[in-house]
MIMI-767777 format. One line per field, with one value per residue: residue in one letter; residue number from 1; x, y, z of N, C-alpha, C in turn. Coordinates in steps of 0.1 Angstrom, whole numbers, plus 5000, padded with zeros to 4 digits. Example, Ala and Ser with C-alpha at 12.3 -4.5 7.8 and 13.67 -1.06 7.14 Angstrom:
2
resn = a,s
resi = 1,2
n_c1 = 5132,5128
n_c2 = 4943,4978
n_c3 = 5078,5071
ca_c1 = 5123,5137
ca_c2 = 4955,4989
ca_c3 = 5078,5071
c_c1 = 5132,5129
c_c2 = 4967,5000
c_c3 = 5078,5079
***
This chain:
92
resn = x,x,x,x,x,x,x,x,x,x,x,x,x,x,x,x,x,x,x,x,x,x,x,x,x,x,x,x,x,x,x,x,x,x,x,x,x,x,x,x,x,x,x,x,x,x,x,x,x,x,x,x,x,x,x,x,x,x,x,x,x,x,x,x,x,x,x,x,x,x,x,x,x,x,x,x,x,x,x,x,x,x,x,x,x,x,x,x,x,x,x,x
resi = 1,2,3,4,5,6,7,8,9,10,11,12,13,14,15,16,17,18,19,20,21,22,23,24,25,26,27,28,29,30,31,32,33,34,35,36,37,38,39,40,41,42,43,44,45,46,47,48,49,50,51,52,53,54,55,56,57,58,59,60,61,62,63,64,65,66,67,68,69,70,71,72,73,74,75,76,77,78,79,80,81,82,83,84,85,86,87,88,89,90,91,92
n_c1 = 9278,9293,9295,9324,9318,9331,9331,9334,9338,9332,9361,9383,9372,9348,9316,9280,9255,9221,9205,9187,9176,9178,9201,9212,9233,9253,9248,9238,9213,9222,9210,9231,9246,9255,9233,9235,9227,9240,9256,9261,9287,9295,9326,9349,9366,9349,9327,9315,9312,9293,9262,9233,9210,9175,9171,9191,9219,9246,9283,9297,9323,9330,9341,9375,9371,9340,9330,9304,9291,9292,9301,9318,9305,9316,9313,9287,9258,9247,9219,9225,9250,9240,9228,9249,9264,9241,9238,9268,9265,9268,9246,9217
n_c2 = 8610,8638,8652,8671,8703,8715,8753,8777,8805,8841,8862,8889,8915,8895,8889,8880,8865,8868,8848,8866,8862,8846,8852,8838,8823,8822,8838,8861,8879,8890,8900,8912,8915,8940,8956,8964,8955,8934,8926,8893,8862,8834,8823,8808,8784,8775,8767,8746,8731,8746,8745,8768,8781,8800,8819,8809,8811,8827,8833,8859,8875,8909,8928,8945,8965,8987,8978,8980,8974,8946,8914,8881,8849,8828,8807,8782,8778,8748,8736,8734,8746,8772,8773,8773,8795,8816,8813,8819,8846,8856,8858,8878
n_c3 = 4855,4842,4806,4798,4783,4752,4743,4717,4724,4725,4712,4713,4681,4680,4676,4688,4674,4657,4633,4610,4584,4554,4525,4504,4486,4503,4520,4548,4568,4597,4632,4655,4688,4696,4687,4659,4627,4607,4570,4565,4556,4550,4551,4531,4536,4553,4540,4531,4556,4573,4582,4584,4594,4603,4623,4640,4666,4666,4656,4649,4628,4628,4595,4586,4575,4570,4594,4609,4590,4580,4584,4589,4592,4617,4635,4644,4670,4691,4709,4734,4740,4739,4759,4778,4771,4778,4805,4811,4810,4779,4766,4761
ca_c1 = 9290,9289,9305,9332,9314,9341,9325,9340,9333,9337,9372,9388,9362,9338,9304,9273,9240,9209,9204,9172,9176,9187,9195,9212,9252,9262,9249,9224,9212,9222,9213,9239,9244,9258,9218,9238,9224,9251,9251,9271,9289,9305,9341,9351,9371,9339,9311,9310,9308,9283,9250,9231,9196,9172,9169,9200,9232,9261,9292,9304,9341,9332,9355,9382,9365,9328,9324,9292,9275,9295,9309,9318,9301,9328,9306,9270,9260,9237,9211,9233,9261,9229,9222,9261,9264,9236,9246,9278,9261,9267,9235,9204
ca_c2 = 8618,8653,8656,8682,8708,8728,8761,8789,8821,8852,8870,8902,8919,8891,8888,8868,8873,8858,8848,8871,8863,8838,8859,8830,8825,8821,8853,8858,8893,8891,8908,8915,8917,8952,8961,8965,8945,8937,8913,8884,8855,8826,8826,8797,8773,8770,8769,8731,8718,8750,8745,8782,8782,8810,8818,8801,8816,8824,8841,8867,8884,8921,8928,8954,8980,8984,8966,8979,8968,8930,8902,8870,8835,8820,8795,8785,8771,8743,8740,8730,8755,8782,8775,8777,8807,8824,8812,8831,8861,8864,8864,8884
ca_c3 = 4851,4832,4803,4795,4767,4744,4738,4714,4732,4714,4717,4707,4686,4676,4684,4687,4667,4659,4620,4605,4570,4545,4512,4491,4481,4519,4527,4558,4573,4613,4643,4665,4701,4696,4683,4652,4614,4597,4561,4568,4546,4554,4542,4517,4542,4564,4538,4529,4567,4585,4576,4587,4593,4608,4641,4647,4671,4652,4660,4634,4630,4616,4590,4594,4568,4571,4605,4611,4582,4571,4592,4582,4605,4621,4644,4648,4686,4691,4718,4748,4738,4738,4774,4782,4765,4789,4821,4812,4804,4770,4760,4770
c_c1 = 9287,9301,9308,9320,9320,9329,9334,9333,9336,9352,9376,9375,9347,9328,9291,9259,9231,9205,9188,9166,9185,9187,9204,9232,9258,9259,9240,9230,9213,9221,9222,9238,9247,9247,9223,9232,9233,9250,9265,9272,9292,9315,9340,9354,9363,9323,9304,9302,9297,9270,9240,9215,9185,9165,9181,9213,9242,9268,9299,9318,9337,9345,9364,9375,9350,9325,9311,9285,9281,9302,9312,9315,9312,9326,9294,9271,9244,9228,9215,9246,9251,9229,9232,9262,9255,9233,9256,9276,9263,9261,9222,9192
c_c2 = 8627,8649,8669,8687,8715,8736,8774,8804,8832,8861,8880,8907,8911,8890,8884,8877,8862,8857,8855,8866,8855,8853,8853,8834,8828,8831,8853,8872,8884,8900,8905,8920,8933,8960,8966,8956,8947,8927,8902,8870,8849,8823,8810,8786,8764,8766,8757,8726,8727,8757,8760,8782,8790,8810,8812,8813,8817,8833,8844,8876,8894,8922,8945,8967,8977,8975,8971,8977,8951,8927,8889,8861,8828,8805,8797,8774,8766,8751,8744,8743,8773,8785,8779,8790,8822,8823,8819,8842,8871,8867,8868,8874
c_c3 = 4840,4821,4798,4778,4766,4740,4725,4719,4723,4720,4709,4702,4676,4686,4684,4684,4664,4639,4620,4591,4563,4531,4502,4488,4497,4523,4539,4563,4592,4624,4652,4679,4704,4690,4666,4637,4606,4585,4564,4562,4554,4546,4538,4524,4550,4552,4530,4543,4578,4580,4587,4584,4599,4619,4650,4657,4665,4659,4652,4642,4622,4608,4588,4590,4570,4582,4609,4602,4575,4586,4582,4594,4605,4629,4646,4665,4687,4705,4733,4751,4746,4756,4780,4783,4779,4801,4823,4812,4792,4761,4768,4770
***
């Protein structure tokens, strides 16, 4: 028997990147699926319980001003999620 895996997918205009860079105080440099590098935080409510380590999948929410150069990580996706993820085709 399979079990059911909740995924968060990206909606509206978030979007999924690949961590390049730790640079310390929640911050990490990400490539983006849109070939874009943006510097990206994790906001305050999330930054006790999503541990952020490099090379990992993340899904960032640019923010409204400067969306091509900041986001904020809204979700990281294990290994199993990873493989989900590109069966859907929303990773290359």
């Amino acid at each position: 028997m399979e079990e059911e895996i909740r995924i968060r997918l990206p909606k509206g205009n978030e979007i999924l990147g690949v961590v390049e860079e730790k640079l310390g105080g929640a911050h990490f440099k990400v490539a983006c699926m849109d070939e874009k590098i943006r510097l990206c935080r994790i906001p305050g409510a999330l930054k006790r319980g999503l541990w952020i380590d490099l090379d990992m999948i993340v899904l960032v929410r640019p923010w409204e001003n400067q969306s091509d150069e900041r986001g904020d990580i809204i979700s990281k996706y294990n290994q199993q999620q990873i493989k989900i993820l590109k069966d859907k085709g929303f990773l290359k």
